[in-house]
C-alpha positions as a Markdown table, in Angstrom:
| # | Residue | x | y | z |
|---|---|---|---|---|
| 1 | Unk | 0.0 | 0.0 | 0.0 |
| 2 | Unk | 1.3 | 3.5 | -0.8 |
| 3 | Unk | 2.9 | 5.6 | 2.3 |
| 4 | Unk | 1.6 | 8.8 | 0.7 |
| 5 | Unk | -1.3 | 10.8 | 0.9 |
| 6 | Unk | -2.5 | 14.5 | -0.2 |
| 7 | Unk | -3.4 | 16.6 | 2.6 |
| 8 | Unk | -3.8 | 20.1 | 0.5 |
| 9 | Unk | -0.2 | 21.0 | 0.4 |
| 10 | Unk | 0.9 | 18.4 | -1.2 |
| 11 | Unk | 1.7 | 14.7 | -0.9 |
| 12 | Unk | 3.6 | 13.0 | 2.2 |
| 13 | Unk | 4.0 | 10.4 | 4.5 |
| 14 | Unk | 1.2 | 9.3 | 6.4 |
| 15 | Unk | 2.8 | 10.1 | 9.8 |
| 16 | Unk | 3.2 | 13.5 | 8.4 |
| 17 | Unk | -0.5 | 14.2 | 7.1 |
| 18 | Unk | -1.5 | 12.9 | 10.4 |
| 19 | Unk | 0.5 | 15.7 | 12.4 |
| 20 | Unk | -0.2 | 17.9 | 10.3 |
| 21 | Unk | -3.9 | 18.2 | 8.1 |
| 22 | Unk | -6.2 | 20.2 | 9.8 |
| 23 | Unk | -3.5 | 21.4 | 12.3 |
| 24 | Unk | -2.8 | 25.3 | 10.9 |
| 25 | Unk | -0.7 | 27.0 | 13.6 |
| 26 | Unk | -3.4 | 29.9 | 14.9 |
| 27 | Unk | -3.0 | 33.2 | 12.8 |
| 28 | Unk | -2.8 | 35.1 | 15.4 |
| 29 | Unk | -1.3 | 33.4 | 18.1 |
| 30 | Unk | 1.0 | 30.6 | 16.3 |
| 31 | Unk | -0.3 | 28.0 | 18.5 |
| 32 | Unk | 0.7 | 25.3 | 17.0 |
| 33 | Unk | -2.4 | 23.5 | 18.3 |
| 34 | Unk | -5.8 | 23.9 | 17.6 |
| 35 | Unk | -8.2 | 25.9 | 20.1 |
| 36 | Unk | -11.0 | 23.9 | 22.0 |
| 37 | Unk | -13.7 | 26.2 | 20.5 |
| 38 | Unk | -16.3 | 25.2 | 23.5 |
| 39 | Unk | -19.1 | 27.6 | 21.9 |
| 40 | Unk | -22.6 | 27.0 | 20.5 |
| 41 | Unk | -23.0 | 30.1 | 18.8 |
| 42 | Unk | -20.9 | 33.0 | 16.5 |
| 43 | Unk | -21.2 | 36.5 | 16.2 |
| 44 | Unk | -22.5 | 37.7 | 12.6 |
| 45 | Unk | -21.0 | 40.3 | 10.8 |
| 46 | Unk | -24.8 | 41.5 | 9.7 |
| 47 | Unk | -27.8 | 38.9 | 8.6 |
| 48 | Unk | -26.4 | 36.0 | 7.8 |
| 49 | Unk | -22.8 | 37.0 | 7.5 |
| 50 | Unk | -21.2 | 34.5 | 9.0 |
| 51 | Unk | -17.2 | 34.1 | 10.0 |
| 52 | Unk | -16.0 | 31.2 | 7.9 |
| 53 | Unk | -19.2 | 29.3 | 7.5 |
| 54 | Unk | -20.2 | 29.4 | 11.5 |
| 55 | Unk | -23.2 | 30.1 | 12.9 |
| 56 | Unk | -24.1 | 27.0 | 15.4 |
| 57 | Unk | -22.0 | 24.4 | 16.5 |
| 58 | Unk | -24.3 | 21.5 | 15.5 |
| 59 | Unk | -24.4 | 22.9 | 12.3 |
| 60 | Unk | -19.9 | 23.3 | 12.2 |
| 61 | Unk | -17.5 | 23.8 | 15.0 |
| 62 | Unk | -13.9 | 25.3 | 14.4 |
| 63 | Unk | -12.7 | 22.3 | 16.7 |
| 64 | Unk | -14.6 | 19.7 | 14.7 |
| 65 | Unk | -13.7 | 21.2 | 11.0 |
| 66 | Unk | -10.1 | 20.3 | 11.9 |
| 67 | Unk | -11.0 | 16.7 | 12.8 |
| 68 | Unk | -13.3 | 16.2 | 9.8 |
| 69 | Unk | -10.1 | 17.9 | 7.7 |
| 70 | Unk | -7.6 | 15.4 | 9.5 |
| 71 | Unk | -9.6 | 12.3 | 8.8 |
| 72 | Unk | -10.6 | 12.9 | 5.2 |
| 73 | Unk | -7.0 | 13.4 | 4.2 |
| 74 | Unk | -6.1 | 10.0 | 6.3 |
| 75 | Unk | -8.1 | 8.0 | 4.8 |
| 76 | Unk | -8.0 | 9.9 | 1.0 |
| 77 | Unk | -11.3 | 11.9 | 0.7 |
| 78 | Unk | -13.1 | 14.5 | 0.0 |
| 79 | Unk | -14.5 | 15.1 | 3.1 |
| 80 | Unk | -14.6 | 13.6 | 6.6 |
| 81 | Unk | -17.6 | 14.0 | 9.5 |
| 82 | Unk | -17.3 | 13.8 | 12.9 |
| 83 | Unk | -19.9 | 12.5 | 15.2 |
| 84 | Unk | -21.0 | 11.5 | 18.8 |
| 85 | Unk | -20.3 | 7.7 | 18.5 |
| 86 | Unk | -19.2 | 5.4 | 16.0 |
| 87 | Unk | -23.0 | 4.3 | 16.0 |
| 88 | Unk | -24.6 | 7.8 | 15.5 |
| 89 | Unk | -22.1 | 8.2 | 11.9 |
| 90 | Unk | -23.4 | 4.5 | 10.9 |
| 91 | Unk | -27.2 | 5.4 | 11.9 |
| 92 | Unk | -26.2 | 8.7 | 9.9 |
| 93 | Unk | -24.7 | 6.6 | 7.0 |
| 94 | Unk | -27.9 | 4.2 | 6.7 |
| 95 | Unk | -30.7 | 7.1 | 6.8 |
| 96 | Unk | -28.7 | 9.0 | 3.8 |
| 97 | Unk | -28.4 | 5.9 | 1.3 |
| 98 | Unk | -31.4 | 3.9 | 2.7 |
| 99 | Unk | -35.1 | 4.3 | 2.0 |
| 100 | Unk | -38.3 | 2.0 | 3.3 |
| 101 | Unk | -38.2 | -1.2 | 0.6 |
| 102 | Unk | -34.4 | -1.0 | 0.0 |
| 103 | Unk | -32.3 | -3.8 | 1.3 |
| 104 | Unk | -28.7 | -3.9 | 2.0 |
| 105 | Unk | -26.0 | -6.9 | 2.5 |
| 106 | Unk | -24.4 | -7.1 | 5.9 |
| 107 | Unk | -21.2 | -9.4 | 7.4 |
| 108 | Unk | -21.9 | -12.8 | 9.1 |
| 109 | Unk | -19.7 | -11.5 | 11.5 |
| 110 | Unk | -20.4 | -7.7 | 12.1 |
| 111 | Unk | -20.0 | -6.1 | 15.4 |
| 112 | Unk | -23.2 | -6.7 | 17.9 |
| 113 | Unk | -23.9 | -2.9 | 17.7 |
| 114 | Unk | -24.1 | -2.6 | 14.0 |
| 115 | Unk | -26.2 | -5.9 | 14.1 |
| 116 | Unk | -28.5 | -4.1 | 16.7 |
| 117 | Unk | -29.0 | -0.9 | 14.9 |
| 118 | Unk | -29.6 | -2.5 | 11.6 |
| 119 | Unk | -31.8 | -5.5 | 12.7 |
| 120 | Unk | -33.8 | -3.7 | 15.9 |
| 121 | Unk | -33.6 | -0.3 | 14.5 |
| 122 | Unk | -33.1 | 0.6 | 11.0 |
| 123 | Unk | -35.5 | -2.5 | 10.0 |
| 124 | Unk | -38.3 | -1.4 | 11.6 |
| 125 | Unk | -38.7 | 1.5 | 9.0 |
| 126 | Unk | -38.3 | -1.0 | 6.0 |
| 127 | Unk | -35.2 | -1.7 | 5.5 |
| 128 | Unk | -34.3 | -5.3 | 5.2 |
| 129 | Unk | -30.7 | -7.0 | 4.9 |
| 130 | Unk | -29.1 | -10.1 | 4.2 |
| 131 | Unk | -26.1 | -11.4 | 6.1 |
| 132 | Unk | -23.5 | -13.2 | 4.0 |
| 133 | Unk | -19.8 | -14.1 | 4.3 |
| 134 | Unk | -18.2 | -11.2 | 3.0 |
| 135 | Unk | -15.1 | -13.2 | 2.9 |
| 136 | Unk | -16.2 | -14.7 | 0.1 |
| 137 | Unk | -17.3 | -12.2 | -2.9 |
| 138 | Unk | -19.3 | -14.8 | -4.5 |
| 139 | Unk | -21.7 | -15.1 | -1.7 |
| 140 | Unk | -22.1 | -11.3 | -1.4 |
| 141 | Unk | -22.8 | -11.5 | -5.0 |
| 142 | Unk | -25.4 | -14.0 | -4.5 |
| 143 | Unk | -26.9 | -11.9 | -1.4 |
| 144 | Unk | -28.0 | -8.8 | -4.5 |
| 145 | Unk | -31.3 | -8.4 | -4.8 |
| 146 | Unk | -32.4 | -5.3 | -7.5 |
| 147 | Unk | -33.3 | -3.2 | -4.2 |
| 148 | Unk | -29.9 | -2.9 | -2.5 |
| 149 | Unk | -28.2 | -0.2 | -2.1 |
| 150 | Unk | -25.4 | -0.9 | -0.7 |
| 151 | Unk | -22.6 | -3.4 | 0.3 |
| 152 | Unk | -21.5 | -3.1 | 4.3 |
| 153 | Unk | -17.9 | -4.8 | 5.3 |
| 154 | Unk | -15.9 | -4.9 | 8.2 |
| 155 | Unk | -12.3 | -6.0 | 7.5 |
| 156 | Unk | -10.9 | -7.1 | 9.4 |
| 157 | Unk | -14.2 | -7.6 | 11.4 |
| 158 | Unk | -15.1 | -8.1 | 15.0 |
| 159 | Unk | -14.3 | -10.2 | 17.0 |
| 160 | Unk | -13.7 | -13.5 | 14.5 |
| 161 | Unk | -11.0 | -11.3 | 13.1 |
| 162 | Unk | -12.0 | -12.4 | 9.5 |
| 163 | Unk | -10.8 | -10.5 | 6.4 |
| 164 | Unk | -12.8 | -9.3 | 3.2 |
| 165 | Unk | -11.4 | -8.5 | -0.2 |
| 166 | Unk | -12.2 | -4.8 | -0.6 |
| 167 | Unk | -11.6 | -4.6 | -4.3 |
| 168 | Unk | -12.7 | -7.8 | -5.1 |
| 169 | Unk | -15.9 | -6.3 | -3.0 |
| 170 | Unk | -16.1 | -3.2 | -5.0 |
| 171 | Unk | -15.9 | -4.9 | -8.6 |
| 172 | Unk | -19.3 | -6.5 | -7.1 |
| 173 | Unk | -20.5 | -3.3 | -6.0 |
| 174 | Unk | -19.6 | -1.2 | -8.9 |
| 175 | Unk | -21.2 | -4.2 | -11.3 |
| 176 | Unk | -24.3 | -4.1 | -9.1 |
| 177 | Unk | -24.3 | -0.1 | -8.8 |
| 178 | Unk | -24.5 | -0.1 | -5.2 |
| 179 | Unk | -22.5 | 1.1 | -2.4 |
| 180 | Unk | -19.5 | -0.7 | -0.9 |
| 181 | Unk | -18.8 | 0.7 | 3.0 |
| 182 | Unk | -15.9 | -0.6 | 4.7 |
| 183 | Unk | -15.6 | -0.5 | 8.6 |
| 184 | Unk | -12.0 | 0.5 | 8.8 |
| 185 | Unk | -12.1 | 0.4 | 12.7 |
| 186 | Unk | -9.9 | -2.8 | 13.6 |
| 187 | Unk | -7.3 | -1.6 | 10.7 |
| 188 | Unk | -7.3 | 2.4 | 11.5 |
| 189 | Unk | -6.4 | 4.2 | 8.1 |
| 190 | Unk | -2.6 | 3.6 | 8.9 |
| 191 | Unk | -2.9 | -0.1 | 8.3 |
| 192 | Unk | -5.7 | 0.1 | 5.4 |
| 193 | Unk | -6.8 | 2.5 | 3.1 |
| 194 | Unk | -10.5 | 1.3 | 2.1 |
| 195 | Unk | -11.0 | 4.5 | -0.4 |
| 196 | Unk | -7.8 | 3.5 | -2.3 |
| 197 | Unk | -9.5 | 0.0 | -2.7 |
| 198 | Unk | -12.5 | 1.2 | -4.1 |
| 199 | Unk | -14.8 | 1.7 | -1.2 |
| 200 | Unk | -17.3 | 4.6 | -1.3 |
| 201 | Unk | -17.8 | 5.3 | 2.6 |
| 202 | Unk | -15.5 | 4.4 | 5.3 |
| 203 | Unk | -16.6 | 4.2 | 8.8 |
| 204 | Unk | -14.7 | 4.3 | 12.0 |
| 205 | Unk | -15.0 | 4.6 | 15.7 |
| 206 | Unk | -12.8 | 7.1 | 16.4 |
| 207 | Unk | -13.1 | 5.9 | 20.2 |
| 208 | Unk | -10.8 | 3.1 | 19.1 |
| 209 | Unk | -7.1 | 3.2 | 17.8 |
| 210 | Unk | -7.9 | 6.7 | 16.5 |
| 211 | Unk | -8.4 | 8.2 | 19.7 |
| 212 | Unk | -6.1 | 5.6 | 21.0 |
| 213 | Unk | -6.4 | 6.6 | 24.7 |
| 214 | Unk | -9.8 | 5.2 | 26.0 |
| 215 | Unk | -10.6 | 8.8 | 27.0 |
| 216 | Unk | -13.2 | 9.5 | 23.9 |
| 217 | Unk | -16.6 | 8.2 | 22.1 |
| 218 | Unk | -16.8 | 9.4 | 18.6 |
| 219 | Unk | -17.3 | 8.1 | 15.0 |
| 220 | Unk | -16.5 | 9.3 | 11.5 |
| 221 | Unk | -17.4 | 8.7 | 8.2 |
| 222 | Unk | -15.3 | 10.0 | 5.0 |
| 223 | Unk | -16.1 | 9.5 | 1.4 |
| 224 | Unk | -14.7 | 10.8 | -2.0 |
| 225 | Unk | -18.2 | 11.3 | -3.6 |
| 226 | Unk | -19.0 | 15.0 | -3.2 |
| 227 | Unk | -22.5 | 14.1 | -3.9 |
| 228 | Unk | -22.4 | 11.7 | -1.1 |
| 229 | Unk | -20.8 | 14.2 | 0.9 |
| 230 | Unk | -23.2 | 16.8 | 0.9 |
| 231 | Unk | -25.9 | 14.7 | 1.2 |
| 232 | Unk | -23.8 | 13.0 | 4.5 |
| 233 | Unk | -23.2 | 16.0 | 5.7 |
| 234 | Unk | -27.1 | 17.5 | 5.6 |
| 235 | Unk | -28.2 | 14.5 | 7.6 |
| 236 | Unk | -25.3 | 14.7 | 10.3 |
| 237 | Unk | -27.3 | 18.5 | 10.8 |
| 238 | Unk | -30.3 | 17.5 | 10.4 |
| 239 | Unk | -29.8 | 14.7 | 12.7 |
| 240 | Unk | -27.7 | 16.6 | 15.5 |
| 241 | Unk | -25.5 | 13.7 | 16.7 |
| 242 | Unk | -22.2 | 15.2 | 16.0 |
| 243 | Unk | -18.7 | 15.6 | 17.9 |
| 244 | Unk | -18.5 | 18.1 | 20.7 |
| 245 | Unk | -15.3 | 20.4 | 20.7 |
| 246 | Unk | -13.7 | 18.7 | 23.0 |
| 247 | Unk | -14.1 | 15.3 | 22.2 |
| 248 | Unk | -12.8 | 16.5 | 18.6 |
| 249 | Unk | -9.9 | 17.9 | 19.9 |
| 250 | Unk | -9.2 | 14.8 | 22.2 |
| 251 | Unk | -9.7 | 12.5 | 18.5 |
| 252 | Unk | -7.2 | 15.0 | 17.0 |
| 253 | Unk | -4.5 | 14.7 | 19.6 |
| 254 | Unk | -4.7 | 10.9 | 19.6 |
| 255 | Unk | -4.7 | 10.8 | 15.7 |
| 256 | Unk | -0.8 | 12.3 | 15.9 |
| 257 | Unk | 0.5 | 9.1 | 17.4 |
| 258 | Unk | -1.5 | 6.8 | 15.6 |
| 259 | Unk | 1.0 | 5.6 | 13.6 |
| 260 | Unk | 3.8 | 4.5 | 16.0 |
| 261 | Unk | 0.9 | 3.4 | 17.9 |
| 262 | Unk | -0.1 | 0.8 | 15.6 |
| 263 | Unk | 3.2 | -0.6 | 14.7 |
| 264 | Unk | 3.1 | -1.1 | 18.3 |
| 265 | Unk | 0.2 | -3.0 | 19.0 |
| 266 | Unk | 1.0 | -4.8 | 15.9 |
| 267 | Unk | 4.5 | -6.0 | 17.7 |
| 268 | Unk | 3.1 | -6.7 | 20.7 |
| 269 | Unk | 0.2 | -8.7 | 19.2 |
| 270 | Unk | 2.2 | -10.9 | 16.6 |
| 271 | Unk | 4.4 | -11.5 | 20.1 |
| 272 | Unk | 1.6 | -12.9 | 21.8 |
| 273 | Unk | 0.1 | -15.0 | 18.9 |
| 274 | Unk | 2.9 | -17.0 | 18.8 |
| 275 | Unk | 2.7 | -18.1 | 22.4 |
| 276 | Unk | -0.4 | -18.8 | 22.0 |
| 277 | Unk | -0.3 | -20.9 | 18.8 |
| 278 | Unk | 1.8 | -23.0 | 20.9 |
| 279 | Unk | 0.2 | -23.1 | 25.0 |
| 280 | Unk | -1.8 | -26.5 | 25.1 |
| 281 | Unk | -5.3 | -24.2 | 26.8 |
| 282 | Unk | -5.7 | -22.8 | 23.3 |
| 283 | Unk | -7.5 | -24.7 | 21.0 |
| 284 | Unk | -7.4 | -22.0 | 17.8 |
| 285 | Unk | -5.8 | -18.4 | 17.7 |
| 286 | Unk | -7.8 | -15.5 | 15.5 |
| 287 | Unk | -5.0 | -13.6 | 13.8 |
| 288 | Unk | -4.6 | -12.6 | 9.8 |
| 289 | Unk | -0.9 | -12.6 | 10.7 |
| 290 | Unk | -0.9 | -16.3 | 10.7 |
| 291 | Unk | -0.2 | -18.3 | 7.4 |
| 292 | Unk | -3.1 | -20.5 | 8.1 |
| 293 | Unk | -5.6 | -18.0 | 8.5 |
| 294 | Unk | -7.7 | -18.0 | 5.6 |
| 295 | Unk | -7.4 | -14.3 | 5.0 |
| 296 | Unk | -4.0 | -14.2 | 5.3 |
| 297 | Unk | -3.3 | -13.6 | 1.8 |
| 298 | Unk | -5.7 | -11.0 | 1.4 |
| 299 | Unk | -4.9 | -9.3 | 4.6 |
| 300 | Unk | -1.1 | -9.1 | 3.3 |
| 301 | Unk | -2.0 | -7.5 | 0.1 |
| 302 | Unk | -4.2 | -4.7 | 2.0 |
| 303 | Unk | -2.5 | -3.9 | 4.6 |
| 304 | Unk | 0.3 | -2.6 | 6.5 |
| 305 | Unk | 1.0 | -4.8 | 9.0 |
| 306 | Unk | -1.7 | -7.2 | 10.8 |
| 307 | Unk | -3.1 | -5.4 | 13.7 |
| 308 | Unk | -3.3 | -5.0 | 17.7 |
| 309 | Unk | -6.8 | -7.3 | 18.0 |
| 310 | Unk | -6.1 | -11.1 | 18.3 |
| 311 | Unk | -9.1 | -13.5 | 19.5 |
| 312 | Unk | -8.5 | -17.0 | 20.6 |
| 313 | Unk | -10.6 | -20.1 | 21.6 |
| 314 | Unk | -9.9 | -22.4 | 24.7 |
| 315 | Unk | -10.2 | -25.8 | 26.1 |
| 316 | Unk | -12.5 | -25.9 | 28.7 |
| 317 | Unk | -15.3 | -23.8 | 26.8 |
| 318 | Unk | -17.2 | -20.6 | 28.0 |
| 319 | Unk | -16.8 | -21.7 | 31.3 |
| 320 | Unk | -12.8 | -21.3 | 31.0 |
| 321 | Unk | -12.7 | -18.9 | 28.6 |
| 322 | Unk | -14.5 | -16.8 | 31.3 |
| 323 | Unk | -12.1 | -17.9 | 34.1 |
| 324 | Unk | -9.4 | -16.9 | 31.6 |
| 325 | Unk | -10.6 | -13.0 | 31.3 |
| 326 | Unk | -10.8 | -13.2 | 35.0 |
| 327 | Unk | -7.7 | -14.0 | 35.8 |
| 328 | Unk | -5.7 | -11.5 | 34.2 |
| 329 | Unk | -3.7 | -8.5 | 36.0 |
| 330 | Unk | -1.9 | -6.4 | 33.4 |
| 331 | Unk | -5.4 | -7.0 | 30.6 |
| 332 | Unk | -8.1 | -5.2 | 31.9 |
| 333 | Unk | -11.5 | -6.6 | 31.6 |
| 334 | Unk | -13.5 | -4.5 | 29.8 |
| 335 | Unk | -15.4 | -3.6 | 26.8 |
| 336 | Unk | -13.7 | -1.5 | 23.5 |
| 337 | Unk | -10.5 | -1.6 | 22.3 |
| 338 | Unk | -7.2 | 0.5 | 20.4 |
| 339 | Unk | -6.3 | 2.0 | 23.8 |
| 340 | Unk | -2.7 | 1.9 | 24.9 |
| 341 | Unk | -3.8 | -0.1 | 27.7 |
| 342 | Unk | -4.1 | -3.8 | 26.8 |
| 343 | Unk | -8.2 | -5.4 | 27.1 |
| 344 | Unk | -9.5 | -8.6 | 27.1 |
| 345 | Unk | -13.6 | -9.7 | 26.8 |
| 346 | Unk | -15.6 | -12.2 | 26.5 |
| 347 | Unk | -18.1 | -11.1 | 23.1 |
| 348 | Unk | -20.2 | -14.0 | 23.8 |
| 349 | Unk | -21.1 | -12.1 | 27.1 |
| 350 | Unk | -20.2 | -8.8 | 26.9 |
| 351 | Unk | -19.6 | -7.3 | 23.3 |
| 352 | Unk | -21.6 | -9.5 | 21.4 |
| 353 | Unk | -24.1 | -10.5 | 23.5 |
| 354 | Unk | -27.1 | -8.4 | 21.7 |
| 355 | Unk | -26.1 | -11.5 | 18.9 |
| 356 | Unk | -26.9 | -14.4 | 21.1 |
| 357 | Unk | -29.4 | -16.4 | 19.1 |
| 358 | Unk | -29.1 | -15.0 | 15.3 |
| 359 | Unk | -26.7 | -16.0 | 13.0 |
| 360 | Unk | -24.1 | -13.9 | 14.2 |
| 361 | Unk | -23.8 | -16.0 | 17.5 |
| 362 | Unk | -19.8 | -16.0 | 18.6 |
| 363 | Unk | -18.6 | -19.2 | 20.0 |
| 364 | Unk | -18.9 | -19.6 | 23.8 |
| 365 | Unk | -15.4 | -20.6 | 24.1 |
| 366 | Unk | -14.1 | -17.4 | 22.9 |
| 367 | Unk | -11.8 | -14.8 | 24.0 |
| 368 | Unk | -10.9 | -11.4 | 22.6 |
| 369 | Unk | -7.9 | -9.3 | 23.5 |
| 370 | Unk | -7.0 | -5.5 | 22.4 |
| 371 | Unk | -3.4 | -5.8 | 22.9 |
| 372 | Unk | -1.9 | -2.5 | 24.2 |
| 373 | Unk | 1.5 | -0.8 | 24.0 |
| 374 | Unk | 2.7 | -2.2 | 27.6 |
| 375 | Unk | 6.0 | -4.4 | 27.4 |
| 376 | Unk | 5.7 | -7.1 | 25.3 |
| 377 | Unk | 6.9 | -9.8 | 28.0 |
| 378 | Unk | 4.6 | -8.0 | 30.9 |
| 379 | Unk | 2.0 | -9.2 | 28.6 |
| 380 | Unk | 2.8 | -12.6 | 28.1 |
| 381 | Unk | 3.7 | -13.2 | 31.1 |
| 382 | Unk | 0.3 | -12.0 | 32.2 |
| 383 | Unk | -1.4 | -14.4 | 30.0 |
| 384 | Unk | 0.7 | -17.4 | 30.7 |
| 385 | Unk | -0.5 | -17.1 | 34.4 |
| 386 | Unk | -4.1 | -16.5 | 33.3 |
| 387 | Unk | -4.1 | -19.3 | 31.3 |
| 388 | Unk | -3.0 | -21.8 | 34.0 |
């Protein structure tokens, strides 16, 4: 994948587009950081002369116009939007390319809270959806019907840690004339570049690896399609979930580091899939690093390096695997992940557990870690002992 991106001044590294788009030192200060702009209104120079655009922070927020600047060049679009939570940009997302009577195709394996708000929520106005292995671009083919509208992916996806094609994907898309979105979350746009594949829409929790920091809830969306975009955009208004200053700023901080954050995670997590591949308690490890995985391939053509989040299975079933996330001392138990600080779940029970029951079910046995940036053997060591 290419290490350069265009961020209005011209092209460069991603580390430095990440430092630098969106960041313009203050013209009158020089800060060299952006201003928290906590406001909700701006003064008007006359009837609807407005200061660079602003009149009310739903509508656009200094703070927030950096972010949205930041992310769009990250991830190679025309425009980026902040929002409140990863799930308010993917409620936002839906509503703009989703009517009553259209249908759209959704992972076997998509994150409980997508699966919620599409099956409990976004269903009840209409919409309906078909959940296929995305993994295989035959069977997404297959899943077409001449209502959909759009294609939704999450590679790789949570917490199976399976891989999808994304330009395989969007030669199915483009054939079909509907829209391929890619939930770039696990990957972060360091790793993977969706856009570059031929997604139209890419989604993230910005809570995650972009924040990095486990001090933030937030969610983006980006696209290249200007139509898209200012069609995006008018619902994120008309819908009002969008960042607060602060929270952008926070997003926007994190974002600087992302990238030696990431190779990271990635060392530390290719560290501890090896020592689990080999401890006799684990019956199957969940990583596109490994050769065997059937993504591998795939996952080594788009991106980077192979990410922080690594799931595993255990002997003993969901009884164990349980006893396993309680026994830690260095993990934390807890929900989320990309923080520096190392997590570990149980999805059946905690993340996932709005999937019990459908055909999104995770096994019982299972155990999914968000590896930090701690010392490597600090966390091996910790699951060693947790492991018995």
């Amino acid at each position: 994948m290419s290490d350069r991106h265009s961020d209005g001044h011209g092209t460069h590294g991603f580390e430095t587009v990440a430092i630098h788009a969106g960041n313009t030192p203050d013209p009158m200060t020089g800060a060299v950081v952006p201003a928290i702009y906590q406001v909700s209104t701006y003064k008007q120079d006359g009837v609807g002369g407005l200061r660079g655009g602003y009149e009310y922070s739903r509508s656009g927020n200094p703070t927030r116009t950096a972010l949205e600047e930041n992310l769009a060049a990250l991830e190679g679009g025309r425009r980026g939007l902040a929002f409140a939570s990863g799930l308010a940009a993917e409620d936002c997302l839906l509503r703009t390319l989703l009517a009553p009577g259209d249908h759209l195709v959704i992972p076997d394996d998509a994150y409980g809270g997508t699966f919620r708000l599409i099956s409990k929520v976004v269903a009840r106005w209409g919409v309906d959806y078909t959940v296929a292995d995305t993994a295989d671009p035959a069977a997404v083919r297959d899943a077409l019907t001449d209502r959909t509208k759009a294609i939704w992916v999450e590679t790789p996806s949570n917490p199976l840690l399976g891989i999808s094609d994304i330009a395989a994907l969007a030669g199915v898309a483009r054939a079909a004339g509907v829209r391929l979105v890619v939930d770039n979350t696990f990957a972060s746009p360091y790793l993977q570049q969706p856009m570059a594949l031929g997604a139209d829409v890419v989604v993230h929790s910005t809570t995650k690896y972009m924040g990095g920091h486990s001090d933030v809830v937030g969610g983006a969306l980006v696209t290249d399609d200007q139509e898209l975009a200012d069609e995006l955009a008018y619902h994120q208004n008309a819908m009002g979930a969008v960042a607060g200053p602060f929270d952008s700023w926070l997003v926007l901080r994190g974002i600087k580091t992302l990238a030696v954050r990431m190779d990271r995670h990635s060392a530390n997590a290719e560290r501890i899939v090896e020592m689990l591949s080999r401890h006799p308690k684990v019956t199957k490890v969940l990583y596109p690093g490994l050769a065997e995985h059937p993504g591998h391939e795939v996952a080594a053509k788009q991106m980077r390096s192979f990410g922080g989040m690594v799931s595993f299975q255990v002997a003993g079933g969901e009884e164990e695997a349980v006893a396993v996330c309680d026994r830690t001392k260095v993990f934390t138990l807890g929900e989320s992940l990309g923080g520096v600080e190392s997590l570990i779940e149980h999805p059946g029970r905690m993340t996932h557990a709005s999937v019990a029951g459908s055909q999104l079910e995770v096994p019982s046995d299972l155990v999914r870690l968000s590896v930090g940036i701690e010392n490597a053997d600090d966390l091996l060591a910790d699951l060693q002992q947790a492991l018995g």
